[in-house]
VOGU-3710 file (C-alpha; in Angstrom, 3 decimals, decimal comma):
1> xxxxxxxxxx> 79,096/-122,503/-87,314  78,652/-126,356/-86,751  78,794/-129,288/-89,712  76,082/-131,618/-90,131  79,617/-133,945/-88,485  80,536/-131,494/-86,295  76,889/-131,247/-84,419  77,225/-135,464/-84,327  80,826/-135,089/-82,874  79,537/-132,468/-80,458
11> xxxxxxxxxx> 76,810/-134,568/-79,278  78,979/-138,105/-78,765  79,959/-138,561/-75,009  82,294/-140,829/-73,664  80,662/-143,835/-71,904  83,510/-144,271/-69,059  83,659/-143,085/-66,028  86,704/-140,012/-65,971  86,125/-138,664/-62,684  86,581/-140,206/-59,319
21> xxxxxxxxxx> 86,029/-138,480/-55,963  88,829/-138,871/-52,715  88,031/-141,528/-50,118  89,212/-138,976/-47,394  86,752/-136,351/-48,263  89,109/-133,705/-49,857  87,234/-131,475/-51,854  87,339/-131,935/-55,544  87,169/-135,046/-57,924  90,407/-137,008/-59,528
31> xxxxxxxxxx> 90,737/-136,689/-63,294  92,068/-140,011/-65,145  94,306/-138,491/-68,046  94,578/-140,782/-71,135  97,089/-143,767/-70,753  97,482/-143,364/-67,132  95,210/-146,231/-66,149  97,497/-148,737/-65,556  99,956/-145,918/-63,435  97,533/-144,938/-61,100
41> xxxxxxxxxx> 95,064/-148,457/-60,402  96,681/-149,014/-57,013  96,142/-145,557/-55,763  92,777/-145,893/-57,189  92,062/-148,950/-55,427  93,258/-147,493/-51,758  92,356/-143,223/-52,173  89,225/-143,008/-54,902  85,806/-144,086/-54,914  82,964/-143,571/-57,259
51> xxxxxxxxxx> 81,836/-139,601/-57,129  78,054/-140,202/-57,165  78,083/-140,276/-53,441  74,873/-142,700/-52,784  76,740/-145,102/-54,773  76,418/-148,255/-53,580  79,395/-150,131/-54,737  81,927/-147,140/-54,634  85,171/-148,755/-54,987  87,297/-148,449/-58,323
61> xxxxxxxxxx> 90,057/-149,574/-60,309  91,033/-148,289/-63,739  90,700/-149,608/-67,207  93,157/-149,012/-70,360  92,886/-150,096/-73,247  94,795/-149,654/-77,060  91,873/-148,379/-78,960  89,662/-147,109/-76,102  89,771/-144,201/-73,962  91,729/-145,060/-70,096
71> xxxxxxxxxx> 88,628/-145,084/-67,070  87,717/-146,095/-63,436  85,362/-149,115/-63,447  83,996/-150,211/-60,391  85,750/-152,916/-58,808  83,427/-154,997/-56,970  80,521/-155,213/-59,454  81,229/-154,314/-62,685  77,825/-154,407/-64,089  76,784/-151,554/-62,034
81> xxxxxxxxxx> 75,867/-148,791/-63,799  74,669/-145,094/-63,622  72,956/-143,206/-65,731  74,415/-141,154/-68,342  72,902/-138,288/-67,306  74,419/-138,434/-63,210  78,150/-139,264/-65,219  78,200/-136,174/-67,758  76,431/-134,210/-64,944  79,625/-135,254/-62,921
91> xxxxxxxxxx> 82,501/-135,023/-65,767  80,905/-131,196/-66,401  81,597/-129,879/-62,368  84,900/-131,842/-63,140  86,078/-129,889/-66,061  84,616/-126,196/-64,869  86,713/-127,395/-61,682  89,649/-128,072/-62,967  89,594/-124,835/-66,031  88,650/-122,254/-63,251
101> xxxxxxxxxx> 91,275/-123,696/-60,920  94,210/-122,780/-64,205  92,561/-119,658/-64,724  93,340/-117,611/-61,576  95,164/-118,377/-58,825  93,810/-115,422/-56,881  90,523/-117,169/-56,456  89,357/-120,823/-55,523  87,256/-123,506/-57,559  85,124/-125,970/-55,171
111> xxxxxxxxxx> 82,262/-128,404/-56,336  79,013/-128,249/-54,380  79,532/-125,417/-52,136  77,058/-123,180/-50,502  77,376/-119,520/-51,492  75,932/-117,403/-48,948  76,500/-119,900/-45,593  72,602/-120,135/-44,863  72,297/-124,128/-47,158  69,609/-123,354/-49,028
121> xxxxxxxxxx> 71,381/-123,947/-52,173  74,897/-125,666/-53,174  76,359/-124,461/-56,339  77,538/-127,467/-58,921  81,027/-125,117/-59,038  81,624/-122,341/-57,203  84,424/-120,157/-57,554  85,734/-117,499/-54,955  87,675/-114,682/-55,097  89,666/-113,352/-51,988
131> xxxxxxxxxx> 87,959/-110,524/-51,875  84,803/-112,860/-51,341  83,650/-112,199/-55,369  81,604/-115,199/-56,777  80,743/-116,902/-59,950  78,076/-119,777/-59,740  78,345/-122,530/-62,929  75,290/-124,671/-63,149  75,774/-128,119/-65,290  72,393/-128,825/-66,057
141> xxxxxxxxxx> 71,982/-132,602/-67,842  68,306/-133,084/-66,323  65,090/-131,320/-67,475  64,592/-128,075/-65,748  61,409/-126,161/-65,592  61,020/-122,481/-66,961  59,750/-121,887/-63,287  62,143/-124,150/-61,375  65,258/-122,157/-63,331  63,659/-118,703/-62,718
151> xxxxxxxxxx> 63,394/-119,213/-58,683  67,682/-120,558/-59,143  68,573/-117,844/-60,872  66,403/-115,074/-58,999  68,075/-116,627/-55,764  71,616/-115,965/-57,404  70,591/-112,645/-58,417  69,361/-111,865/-55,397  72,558/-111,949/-54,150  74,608/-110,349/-56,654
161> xxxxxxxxxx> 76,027/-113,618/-57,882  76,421/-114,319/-61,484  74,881/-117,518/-62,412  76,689/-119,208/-65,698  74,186/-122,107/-67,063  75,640/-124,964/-69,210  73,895/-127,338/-70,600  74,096/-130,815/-71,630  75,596/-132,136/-75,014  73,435/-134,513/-75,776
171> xxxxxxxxxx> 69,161/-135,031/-74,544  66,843/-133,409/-73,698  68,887/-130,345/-73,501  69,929/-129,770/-76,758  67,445/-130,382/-79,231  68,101/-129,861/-83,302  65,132/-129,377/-85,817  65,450/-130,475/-89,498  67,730/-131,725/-91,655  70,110/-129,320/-91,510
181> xxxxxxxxxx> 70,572/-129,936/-87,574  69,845/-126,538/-86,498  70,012/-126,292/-82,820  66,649/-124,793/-80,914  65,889/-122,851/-77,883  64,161/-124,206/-74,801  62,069/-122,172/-72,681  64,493/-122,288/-70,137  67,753/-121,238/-73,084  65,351/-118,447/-74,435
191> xxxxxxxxxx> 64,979/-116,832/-70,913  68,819/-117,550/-70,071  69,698/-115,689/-73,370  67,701/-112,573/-72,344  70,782/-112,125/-69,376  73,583/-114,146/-70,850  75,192/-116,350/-73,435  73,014/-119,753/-74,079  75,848/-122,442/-73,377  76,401/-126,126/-73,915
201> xxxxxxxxxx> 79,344/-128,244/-72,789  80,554/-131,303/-73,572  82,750/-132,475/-71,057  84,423/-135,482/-72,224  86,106/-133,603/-74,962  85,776/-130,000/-72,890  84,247/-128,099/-74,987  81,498/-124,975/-75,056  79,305/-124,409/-77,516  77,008/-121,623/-77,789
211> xxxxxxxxxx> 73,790/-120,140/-80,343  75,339/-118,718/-83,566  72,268/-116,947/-85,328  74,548/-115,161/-87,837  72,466/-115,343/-91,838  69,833/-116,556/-89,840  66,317/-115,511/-91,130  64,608/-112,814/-88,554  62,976/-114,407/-85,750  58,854/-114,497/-85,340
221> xxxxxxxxxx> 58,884/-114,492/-81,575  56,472/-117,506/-81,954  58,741/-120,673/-82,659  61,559/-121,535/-81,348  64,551/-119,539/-81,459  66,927/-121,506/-83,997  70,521/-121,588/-85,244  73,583/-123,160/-85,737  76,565/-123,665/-82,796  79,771/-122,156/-82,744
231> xxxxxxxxxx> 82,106/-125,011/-80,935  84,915/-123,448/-78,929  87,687/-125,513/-76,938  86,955/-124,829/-73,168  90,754/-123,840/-72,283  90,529/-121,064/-74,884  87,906/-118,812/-72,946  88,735/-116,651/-69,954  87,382/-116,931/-66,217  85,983/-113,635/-65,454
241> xxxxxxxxxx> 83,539/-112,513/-62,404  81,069/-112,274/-64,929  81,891/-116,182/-65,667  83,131/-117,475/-68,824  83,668/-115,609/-71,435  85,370/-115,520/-75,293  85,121/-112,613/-77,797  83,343/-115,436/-80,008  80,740/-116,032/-77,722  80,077/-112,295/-76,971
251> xxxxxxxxxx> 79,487/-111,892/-80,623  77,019/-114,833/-80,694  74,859/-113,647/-77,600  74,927/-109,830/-78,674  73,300/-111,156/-82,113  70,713/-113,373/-80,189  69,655/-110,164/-78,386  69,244/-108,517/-81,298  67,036/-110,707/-83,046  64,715/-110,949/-79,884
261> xxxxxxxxxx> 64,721/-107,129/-79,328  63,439/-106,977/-82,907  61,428/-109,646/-82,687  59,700/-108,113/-79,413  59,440/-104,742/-81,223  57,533/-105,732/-84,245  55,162/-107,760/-81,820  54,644/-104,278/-80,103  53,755/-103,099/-83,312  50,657/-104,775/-83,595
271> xxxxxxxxxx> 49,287/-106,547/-80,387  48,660/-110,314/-80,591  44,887/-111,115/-81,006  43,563/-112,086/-77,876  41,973/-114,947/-79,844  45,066/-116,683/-79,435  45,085/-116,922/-75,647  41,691/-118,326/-75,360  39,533/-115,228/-72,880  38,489/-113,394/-75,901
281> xxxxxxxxxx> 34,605/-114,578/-74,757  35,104/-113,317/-71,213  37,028/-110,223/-72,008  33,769/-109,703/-74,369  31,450/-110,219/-71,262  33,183/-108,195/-68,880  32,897/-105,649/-70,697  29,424/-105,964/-70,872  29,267/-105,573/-67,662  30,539/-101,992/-67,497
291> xxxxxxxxxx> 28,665/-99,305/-67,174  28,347/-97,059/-70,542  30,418/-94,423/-68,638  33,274/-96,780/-67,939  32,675/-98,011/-71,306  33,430/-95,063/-72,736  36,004/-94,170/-70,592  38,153/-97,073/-71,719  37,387/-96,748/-75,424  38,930/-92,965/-75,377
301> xxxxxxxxxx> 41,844/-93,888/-74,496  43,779/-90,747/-72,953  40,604/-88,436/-73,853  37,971/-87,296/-71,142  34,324/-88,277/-71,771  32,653/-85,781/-73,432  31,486/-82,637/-70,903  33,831/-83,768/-67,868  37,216/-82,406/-67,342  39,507/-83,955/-64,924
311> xxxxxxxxxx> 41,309/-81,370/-62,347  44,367/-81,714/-60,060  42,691/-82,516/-57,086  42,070/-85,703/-55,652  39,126/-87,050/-57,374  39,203/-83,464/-58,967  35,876/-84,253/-61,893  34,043/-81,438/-62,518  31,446/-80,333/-64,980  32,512/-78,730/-68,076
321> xxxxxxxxxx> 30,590/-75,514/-67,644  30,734/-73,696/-64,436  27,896/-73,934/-62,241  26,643/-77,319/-63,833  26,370/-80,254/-62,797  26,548/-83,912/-64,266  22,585/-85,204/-64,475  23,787/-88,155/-61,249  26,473/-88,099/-59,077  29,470/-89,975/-60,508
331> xxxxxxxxxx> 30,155/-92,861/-58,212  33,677/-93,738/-56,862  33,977/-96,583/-59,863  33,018/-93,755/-62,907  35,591/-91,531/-60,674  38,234/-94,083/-60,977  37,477/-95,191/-64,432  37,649/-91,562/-65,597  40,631/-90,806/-64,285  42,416/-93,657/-65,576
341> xxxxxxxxxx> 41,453/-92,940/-69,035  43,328/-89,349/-68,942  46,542/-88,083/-70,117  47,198/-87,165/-66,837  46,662/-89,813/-65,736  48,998/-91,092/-68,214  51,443/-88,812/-67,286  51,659/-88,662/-63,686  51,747/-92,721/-63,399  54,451/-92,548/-66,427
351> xxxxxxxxxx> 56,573/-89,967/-64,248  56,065/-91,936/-61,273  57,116/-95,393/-63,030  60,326/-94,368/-64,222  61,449/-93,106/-60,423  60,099/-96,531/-59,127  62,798/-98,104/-61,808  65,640/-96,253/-60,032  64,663/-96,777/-56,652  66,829/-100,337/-54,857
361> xxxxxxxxxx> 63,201/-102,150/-55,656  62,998/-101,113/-59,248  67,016/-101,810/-59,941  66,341/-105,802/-58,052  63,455/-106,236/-60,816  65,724/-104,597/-63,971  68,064/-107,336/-62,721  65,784/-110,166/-62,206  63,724/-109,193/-65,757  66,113/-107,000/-67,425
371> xxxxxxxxxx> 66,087/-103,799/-68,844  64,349/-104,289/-72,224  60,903/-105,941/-69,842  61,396/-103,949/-67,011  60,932/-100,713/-68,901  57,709/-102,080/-70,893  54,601/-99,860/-70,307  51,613/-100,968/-71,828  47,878/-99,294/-71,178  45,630/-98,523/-69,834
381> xxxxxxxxxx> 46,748/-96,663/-66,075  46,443/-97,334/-62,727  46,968/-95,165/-59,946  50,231/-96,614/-59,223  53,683/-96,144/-61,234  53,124/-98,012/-64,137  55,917/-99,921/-64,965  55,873/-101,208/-60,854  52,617/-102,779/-61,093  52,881/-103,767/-64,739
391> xxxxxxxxxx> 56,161/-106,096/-63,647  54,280/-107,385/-60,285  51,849/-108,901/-62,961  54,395/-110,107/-65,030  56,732/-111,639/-62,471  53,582/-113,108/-60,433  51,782/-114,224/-62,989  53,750/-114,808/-66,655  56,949/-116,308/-65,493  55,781/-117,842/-62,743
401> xxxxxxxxxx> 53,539/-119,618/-64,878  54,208/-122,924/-65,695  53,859/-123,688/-69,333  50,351/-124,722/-70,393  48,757/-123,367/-67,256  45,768/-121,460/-67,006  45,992/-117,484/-65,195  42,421/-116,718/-63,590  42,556/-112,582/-64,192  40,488/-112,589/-61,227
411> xxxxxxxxxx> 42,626/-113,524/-58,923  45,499/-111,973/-60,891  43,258/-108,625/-60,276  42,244/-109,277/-56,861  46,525/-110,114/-56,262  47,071/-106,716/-57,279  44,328/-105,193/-54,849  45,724/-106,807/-52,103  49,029/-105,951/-53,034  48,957/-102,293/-54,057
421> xxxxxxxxxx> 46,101/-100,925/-51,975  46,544/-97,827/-49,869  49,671/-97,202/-52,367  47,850/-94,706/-54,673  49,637/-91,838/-56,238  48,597/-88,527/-54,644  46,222/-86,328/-56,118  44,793/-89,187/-58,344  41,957/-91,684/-57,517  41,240/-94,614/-55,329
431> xxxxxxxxxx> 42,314/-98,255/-56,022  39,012/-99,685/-57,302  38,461/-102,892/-57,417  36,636/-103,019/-60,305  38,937/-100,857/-61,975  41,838/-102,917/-61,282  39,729/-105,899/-62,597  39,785/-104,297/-66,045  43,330/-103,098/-65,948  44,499/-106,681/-65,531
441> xxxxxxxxxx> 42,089/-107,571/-68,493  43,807/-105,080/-70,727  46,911/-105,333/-69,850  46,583/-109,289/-70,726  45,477/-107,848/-73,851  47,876/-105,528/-74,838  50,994/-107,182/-73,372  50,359/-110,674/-75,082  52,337/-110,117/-78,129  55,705/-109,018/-76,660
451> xxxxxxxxxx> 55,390/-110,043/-73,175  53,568/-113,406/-73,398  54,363/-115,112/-77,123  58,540/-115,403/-75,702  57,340/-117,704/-73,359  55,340/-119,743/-75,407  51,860/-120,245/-75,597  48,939/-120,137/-72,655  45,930/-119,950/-71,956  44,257/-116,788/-70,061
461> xxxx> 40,677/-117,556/-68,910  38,613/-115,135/-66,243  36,601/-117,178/-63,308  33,536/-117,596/-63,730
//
């Protein structure tokens, strides 16, 4: 694990410009090795040209110097300057370029292409096997948003393309806490490290760094995610079509997963107060506005009200004693709210969630959320398999949240109506509205201290 010295080397760039893209168009970008300036300035001057292509003074030269490290300057004015951000951004593609390219020469390395031929995204780096494989590395120097990453990476997932993030050395995206200089999760890194290895690069000394969290204390789920990073030259990992990979690294990222598997387990343990998402009030008055037999209903849990017994057929409440009969008719909202508070009900929606979960849908969202969410069932029931409309909510309306927003459950609940009505299990009861109104409710409850705390902290509130 890093020094206090090795963290500062780590996070020094070089200031020069390394890279240079070809005046003709050829795909790739021209790497200056050290004390070749003065070797290559004339075929600087007539084949390269600065690789931020809306540059508007594009033509180089090179610059060496004793005690400095060889670069292209631009020729014409050289006060012009870019921002750091646009150069490392540009030195990162350069390196994962030219690395892939000596990995494997069964497969090709090309910056900016499009991966599936329809341009609605260009990959930074982009490597291709012959039998049409493809790895997807993402330099990312600028701020991303949790939300803006998710839609990326769902679209790579979507089409069975590994996405390998790497972020920048230095900024925004790497961020140390404390005197010691311990390095600390992002949003974005804590969501990448739920599918892969949390990676840095510094591309001006090409190197990867990644989360070591080894003697770390246990995580809280609550903070951010901290440790120390273990600094690897990038020539000594491998190019696999699962990206890039090094038995070090492995190590690191299976330890990561561990701490937030146990971090999400405790949480389970004992469910986060919904005092700390700010809708305790309105949970309060909506459920003052149940009826006492819905009331009740909910507060058993998995048992039956007392003198109604829930049979197999649809709707299938009955008195307790043959020949009686309750002192009202139950209406279709008591019906629903009844059955929902079963074990059957339990049961059959339990059965029915773990088929959904190996159907093609289920696999897409065990590959979008992974296993360890996908497989989360929290209470109460709905007529629907559990873990499928327990991951709509999720998806639609946790990571798709953007941090410090507010979730309406209303229109989370009235999302799911529209969504899952006419989709009812057989031989249960109909998709109330009111009942899905107080499903969404508790499962905002019940899901906010493993689901909701790893993303950081929000606000639920219910309209008005």
């Amino acid at each position: 694990m890093h020094t206090a010295e090795e963290l500062e080397r780590f996070q020094q760039g070089e200031t020069r410009h390394l890279f240079a893209a070809y005046r003709d168009g050829r795909p790739g970008l021209y790497y200056l090795e050290q004390g070749s300036a003065h070797s290559v300035r004339e075929y600087a001057k007539a084949n390269l040209r600065c690789a931020i292509a809306s540059c508007a003074a594009p033509e180089l030269t090179t610059v060496g110097r004793a005690t400095r490290r060889d670069g292209f300057r631009h020729l014409n004015d050289p006060r012009l300057k870019h921002g750091l951000e646009s150069d490392f951004h540009i030195a990162a593609k350069g390196v994962i370029e030219r690395w892939a390219a000596g990995q494997d020469t069964t497969m090709s390395a090309r910056l900016e292409q499009d991966p599936d031929g329809t341009r609605q995204r260009r990959a930074d780096v982009l490597v291709t096997w012959r039998d049409e494989s493809k790895v997807a590395f993402e330099p990312q120097y600028s701020g991303i948003s949790l939300l803006g990453w998710q839609r990326r990476h769902d679209w790579y997932v979507d089409r069975g393309i590994p996405d390998v993030w790497l972020f920048g050395h230095g900024g925004r995206q790497l961020r140390t806490s404390g005197a010691g200089g311990l390095v600390k999760l992002s949003q974005v890194q804590l969501a990448v490290a739920r599918t892969a290895p949390v990676l840095w690069i510094n591309p001006d000394q090409e190197l990867i760094a990644t989360i070591d969290v080894k003697g770390s204390k246990p995580w809280n789920g609550r903070e951010p995610l901290r440790g120390r990073l273990l600094i690897i030259p990038v020539d000594e990992c491998v190019l696999t079509r699962r990206g890039l990979e090094h038995p070090a690294i492995s190590r690191c990222h299976a330890e990561v997963l561990a701490m937030i598997n146990e971090a999400e387990r405790r949480a389970a343990s004992h469910f986060a107060s919904p005092d700390d998402f700010g809708w305790t009030e309105a949970a309060v008055s909506s459920r003052r506005d149940r009826t006492v037999s819905q009331q009740q209903a909910w507060d058993t849990g998995t048992r039956v009200q007392k003198g109604i017994r829930v049979g197999r057929s649809l709707r299938g409440i009955v008195a307790a004693d043959e020949g009686s009969q309750p002192d009202r008719p139950l209406t279709s909202r008591e019906l629903a709210f009844l059955w929902a508070s079963t074990a059957q009900a339990r049961a059959v929606a339990g059965e029915a969630g773990q088929k959904w979960m190996g159907s093609p849908q289920g696999r897409a969202v065990i590959a979008k959320l992974g296993p360890n969410i996908a497989s989360k069932v929290f209470p109460p029931v709905l007529p629907l398999p559990t873990n499928q409309w327990q991951m709509f909510v999720f998806d639609r309306f946790v990571l798709r949240c953007p941090p410090g927003a507010k979730i309406n459950l209303d229109s989370a609940a009235a999302e799911v109506q529209r969504h899952f009505a006419g989709q009812e299990l057989p031989d249960t009861c109909d998709l109330d509205a009111a009942l899905v109104a107080d499903a969404v409710s508790e499962w905002f409850q019940h899901a906010a201290g493993v689901l909701v705390r790893r993303l950081g902290p929000r606000a639920f509130t219910r309209g008005e």
